[in-house]
C-alpha positions as CSV (number, residue, x, y, z in Angstrom):
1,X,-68.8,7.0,-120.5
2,X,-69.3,9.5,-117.7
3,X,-68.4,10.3,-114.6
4,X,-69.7,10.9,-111.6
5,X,-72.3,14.4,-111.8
6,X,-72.9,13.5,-115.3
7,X,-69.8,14.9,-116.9
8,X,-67.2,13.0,-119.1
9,X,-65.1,11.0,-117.5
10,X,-61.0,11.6,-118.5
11,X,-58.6,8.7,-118.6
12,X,-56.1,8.6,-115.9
13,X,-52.7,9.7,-117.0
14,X,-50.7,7.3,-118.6
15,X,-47.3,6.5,-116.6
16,X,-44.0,8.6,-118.6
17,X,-43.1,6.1,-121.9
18,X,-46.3,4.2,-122.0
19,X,-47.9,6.3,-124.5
20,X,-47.1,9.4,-124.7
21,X,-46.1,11.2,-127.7
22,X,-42.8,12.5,-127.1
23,X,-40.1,13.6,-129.2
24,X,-37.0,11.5,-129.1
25,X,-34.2,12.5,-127.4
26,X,-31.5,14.2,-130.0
27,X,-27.7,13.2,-129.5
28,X,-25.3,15.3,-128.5
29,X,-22.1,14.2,-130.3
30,X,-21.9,17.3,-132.7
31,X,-22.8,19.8,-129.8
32,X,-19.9,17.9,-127.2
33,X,-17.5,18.2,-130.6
34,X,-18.1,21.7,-130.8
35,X,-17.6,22.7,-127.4
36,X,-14.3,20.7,-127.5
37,X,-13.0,22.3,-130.2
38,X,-14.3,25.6,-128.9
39,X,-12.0,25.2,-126.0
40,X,-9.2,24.2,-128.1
41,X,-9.9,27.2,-130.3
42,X,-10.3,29.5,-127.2
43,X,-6.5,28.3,-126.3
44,X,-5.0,28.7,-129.4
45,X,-6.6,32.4,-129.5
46,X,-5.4,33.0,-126.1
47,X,-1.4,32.0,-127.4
48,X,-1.6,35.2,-129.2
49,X,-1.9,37.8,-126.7
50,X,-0.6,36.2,-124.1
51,X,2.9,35.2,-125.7
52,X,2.9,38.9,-127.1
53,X,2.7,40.4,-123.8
54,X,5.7,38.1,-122.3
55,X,7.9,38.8,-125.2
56,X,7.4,42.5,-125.0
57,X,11.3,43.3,-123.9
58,X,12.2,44.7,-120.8
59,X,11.9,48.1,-120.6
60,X,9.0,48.2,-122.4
61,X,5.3,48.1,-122.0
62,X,2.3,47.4,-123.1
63,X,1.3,51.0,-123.8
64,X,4.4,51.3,-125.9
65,X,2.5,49.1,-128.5
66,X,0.9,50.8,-131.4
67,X,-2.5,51.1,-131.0
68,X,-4.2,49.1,-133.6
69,X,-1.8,46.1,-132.6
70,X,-3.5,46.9,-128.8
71,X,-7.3,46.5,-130.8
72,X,-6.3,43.5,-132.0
73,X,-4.8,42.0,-129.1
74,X,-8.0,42.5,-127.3
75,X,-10.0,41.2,-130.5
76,X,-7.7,38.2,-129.4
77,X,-8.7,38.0,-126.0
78,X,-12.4,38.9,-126.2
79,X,-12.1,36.1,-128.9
80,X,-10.9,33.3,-126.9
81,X,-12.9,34.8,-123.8
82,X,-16.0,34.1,-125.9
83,X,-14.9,30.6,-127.0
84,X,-14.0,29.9,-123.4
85,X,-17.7,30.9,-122.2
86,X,-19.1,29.4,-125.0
87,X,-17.7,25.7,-124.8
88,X,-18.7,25.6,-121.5
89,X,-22.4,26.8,-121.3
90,X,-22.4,24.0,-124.5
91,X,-21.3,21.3,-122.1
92,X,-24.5,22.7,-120.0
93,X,-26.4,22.5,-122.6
94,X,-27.0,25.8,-122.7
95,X,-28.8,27.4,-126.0
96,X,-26.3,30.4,-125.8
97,X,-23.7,28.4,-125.8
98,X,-24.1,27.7,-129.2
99,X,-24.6,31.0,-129.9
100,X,-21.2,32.0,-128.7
101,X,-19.2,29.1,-130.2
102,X,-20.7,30.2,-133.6
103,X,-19.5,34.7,-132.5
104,X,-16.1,32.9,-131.5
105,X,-15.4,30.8,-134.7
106,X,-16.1,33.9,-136.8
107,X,-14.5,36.5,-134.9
108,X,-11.3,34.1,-135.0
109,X,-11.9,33.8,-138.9
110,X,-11.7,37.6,-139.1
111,X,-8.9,38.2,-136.6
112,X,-6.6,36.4,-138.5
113,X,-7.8,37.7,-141.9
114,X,-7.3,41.3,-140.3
115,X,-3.9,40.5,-138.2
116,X,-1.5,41.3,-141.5
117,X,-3.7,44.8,-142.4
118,X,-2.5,46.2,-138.9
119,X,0.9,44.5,-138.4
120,X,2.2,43.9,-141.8
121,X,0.5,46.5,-143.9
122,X,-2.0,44.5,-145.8
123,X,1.0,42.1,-147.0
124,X,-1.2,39.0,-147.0
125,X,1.7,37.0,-149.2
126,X,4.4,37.9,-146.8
127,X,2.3,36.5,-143.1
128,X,1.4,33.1,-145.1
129,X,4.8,32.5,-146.1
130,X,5.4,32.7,-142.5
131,X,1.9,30.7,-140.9
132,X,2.7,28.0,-143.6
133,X,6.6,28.1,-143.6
134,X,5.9,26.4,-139.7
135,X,8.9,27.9,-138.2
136,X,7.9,28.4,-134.9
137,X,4.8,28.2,-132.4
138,X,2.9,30.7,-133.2
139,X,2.7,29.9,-137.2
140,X,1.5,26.5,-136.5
141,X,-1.1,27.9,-134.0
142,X,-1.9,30.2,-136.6
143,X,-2.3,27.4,-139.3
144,X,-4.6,25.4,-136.6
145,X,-6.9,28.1,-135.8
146,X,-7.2,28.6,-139.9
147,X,-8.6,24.8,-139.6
148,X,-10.4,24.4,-136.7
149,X,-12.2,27.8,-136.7
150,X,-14.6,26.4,-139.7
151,X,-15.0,23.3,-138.5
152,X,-16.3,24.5,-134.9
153,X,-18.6,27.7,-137.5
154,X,-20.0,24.5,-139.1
155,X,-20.5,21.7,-136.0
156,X,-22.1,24.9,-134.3
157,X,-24.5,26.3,-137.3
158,X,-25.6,22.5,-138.3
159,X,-29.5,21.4,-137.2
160,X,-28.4,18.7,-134.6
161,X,-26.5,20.6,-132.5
162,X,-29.0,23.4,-131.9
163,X,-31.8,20.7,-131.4
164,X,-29.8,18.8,-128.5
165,X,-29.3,22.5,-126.9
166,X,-33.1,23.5,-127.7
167,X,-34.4,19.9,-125.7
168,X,-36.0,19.8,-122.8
169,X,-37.0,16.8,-121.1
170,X,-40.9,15.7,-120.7
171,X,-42.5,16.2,-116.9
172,X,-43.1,12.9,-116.2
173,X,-46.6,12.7,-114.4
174,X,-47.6,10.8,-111.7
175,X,-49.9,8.2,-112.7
176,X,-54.0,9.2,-111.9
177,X,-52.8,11.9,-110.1
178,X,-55.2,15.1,-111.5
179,X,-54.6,18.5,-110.1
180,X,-56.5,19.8,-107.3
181,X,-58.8,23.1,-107.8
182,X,-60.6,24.5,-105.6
183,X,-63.0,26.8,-105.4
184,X,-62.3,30.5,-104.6
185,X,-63.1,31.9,-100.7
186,X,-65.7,33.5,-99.8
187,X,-66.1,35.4,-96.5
């Protein structure tokens, strides 16, 4: 069949869904998981810091503290900064997002691997007694970030996730609408 001038005629557009090969839409449940525990990570990585720095007695300051416990503090910080950024750009459905839930879950993972070689002098036996003897706050914070931090590295790292961040809904096009081109000036 041909149009008019003698060239092919093109079918008209179908209308969005009638059609059209598109790819499904992916769900979302294990990227909205991992952006919730990333917030709840980012909170429990924020305890740290922040309850070290009101307990610091009076008369002292922060400068007072040894430096590599001032590192890690920071690590702490920049840690639940990250997670903080991260859960958020993964409720926008943001591709980065994802990226910085999966920085976050491992850099929590080492912080608290490398807390007892700067505070306790590599004594791992003596800081697990304490995160798993539950005595106060900040052991059973400790104990939760040891559980949640893999479980936000692996929501984050799996296939599904990454796909619902990576999707992008189809254009719909208007239906026989075909786009206008016309020819170039001349003076």
């Amino acid at each position: 069949m041909t149009g008019p001038y003698g060239y092919p005629a093109q079918q008209p557009p179908q209308p969005y869904g009638y059609g059209q090969p598109h790819e499904p839409r992916p769900s979302g449940v294990t990227a909205f998981l991992a952006a919730i525990l990333g917030l709840v990570l980012a909170a429990m990585t924020g305890y740290v810091p922040i309850h070290t720095f009101i307990s610091i007695p009076s008369g002292y300051s922060i400068g007072d503290l040894p430096g590599e416990v001032l590192v890690l503090l920071g690590v702490y910080l920049m840690t639940a900064l990250l997670l903080l950024i991260g859960a958020l750009a993964t409720f926008f459905r943001s591709f980065a997002g994802g990226i910085l839930l999966l920085i976050g879950s491992l850099l929590t993972i080492a912080v608290i691997f490398a807390e007892p070689l700067v505070a306790l002098d590599g004594k791992y036996d003596v800081y697990f007694k304490y995160l798993f003897g539950f005595e106060d706050l900040g052991a059973i914070i400790g104990v939760a970030s040891l559980v949640v931090s893999p479980v936000l590295f692996l929501l984050a790292v799996i296939p599904p996730t990454f796909r619902y961040l990576r999707y992008r809904r189809p254009i719909p096009q208007a239906y026989g609408a075909q786009p206008q081109v016309y020819p170039p000036r001349s003076w």
